[in-house]
N, C-alpha and C positions, 0 to 999 in steps of 0.2 A: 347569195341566192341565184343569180345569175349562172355562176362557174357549176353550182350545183349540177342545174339542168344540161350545161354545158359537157359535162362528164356523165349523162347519160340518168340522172335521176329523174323522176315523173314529176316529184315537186323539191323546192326547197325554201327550207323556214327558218327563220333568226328570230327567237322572241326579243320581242320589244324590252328594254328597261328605262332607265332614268333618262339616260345619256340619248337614245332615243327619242324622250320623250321633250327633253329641252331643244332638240335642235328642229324637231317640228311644231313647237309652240309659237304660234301669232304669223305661219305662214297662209301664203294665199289660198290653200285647199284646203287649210286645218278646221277643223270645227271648234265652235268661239262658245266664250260664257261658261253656261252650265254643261253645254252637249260636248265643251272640250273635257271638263272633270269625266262623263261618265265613259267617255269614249276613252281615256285615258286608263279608266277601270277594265275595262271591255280588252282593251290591247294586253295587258301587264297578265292577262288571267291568259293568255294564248302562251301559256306554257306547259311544257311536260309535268305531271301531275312528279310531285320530289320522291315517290314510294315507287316510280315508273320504270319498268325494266326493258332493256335491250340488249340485241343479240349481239352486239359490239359496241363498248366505248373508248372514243382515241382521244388523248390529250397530249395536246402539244405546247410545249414549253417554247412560244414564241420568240423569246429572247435571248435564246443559244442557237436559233435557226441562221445561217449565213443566209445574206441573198441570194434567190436563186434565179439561174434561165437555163432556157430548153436548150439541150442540144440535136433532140429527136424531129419527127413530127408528130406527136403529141404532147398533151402538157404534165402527160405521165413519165416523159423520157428528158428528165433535167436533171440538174448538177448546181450546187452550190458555183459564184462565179468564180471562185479560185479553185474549183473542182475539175475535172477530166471525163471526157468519155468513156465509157466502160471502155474495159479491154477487152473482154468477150461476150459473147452475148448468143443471141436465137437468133432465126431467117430475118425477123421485124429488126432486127439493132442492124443488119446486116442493111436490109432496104434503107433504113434511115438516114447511116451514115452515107451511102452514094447518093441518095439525095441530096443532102446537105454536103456534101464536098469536104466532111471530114473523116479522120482515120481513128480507128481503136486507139484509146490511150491518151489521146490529143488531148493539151489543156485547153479552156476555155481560154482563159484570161488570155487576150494579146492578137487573138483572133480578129484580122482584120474585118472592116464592114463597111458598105457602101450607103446602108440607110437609115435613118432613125425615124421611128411612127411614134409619137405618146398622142392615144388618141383610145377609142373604144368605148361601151357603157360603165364596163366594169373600171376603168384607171385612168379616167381622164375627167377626173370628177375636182371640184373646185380645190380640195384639199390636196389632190392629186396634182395639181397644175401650180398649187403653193410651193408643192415640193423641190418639183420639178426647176422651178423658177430659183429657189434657191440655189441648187446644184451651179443651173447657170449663169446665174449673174457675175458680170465682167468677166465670162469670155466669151469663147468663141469657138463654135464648131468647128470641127475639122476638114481641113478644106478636100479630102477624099468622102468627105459623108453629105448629103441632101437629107435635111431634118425638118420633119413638121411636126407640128401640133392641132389637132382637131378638136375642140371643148366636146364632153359630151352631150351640150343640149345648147340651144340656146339661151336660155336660162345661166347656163356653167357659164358662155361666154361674156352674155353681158359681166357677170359680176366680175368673171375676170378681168374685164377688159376697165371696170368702175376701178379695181386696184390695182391697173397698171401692168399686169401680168405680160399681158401684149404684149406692152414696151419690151418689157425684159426678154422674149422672147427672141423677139425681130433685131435688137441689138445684137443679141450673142448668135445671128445668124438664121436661126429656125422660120420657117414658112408658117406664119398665123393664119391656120384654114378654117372657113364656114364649119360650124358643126353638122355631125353627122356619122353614119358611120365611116365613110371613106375607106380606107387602106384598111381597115378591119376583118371584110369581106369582099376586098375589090372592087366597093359600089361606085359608081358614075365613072367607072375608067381609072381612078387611085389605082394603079399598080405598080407594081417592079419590074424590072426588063429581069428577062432569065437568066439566071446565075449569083444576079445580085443579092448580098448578104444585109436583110434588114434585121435589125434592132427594134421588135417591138412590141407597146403594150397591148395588145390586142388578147382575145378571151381564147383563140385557137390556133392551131399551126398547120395542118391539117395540106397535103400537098396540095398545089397550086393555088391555096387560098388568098394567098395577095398579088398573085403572078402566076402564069404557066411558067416551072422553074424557079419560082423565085423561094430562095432558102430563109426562114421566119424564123430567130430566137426569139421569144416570149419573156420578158421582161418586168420588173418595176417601172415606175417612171422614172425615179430616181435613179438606176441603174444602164436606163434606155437614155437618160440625159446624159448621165457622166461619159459613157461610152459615147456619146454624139462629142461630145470636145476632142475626147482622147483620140478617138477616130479608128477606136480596138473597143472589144467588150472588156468593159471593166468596170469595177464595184463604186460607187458613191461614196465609200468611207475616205476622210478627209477633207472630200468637198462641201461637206454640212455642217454646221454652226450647234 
């Protein structure tokens, strides 16, 4: 819903289902007893009526998709991570690329980087910081990258911090930052010095967004992690269990 409005939509909606409906049951704002049943009725019915027609429907086959990250500045101009930069393009691919300090054609994978962010509302969420954590445990960042981690709430960080997550972090090198936005949208001074090549999961790329200068891939966590060891962008596969 987030990425929605992020790309310019007025609202965005995910109807509720099961899976939904178990992972907010017996939380601190959920409603208890009977007012959980009806409310529970209330959510599941906040869907598109089955007979309901639209002017477009896309279906994506999520499990033939590679990981992707940006090589533009926006999160419309990406590439699978063993993908390449367009070889030709419009005035926008043109701007892009001299921004970002790459050429037509250029692969992603191997492309050196100075930062790693996993942080943001949208991929820095508990299950996002599991991930994460898995990729790096027992090693060690690369010693040309500076890598944090920001939890998206305080809430994300206690708990991660109740399953160790922390730890694993601060071992394999990474800065465990207060939640917040931070390096997302350069708030309290979180930025990049110009030119620097960050690696991150943040909602936009948009220029000078984490830095005057500073060049933003767009990321997984998982992908924003593995490339934090490697010290290049490069895909998670291998490093996961």
């Amino acid at each position: 819903c987030n990425m929605s409005i992020e790309m310019g939509a007025r609202i965005g909606f995910v109807a509720p289902d099961q899976k939904t409906l178990d992972w907010l049951e017996g939380r601190t704002a959920a409603p208890q007893g009977e007012n959980w049943k009806q409310a529970c009725q209330d959510w599941l019915a906040m869907r598109s009526d089955a007979d309901s027609q639209f002017d477009r429907e896309i279906r994506i086959d999520a499990r033939v998709i590679e990981p992707q990250i940006s090589w533009g500045t926006g999160p419309d101009q990406t590439s699978g991570v063993t993908g390449h930069v367009p070889s030709s393009g419009d005035e926008r691919l043109a701007k892009s690329l001299d921004y970002m300090g790459l050429t037509a054609g250029q692969a992603l994978a191997g492309t050196a980087i100075d930062r790693v962010f996993i942080g943001a509302c949208t991929n820095s969420r508990l299950s996002d910081l599991e991930l994460a954590a898995e990729v790096v445990k027992g090693r060690r960042v690369a010693s040309n990258v500076e890598a944090w981690v920001v939890p998206g709430s305080r809430a994300v960080a206690d708990a991660a911090e109740t399953l160790g997550l922390d730890v694993v972090f601060r071992e394999a090198g990474f800065q465990w930052r207060e939640p917040g936005c931070s390096m997302c949208v350069g708030a309290n001074g979180d930025i990049g010095k110009p030119g620097q090549r960050v690696v991150s999961t943040s909602n936009r790329n948009f220029v000078g967004r984490q830095g005057p200068g500073v060049r933003t891939h767009l990321a997984s966590p998982a992908t924003a992690a593995a490339s934090a060891i490697a010290g290049y962008v490069t895909s998670a596969k291998g490093l996961l269990s």
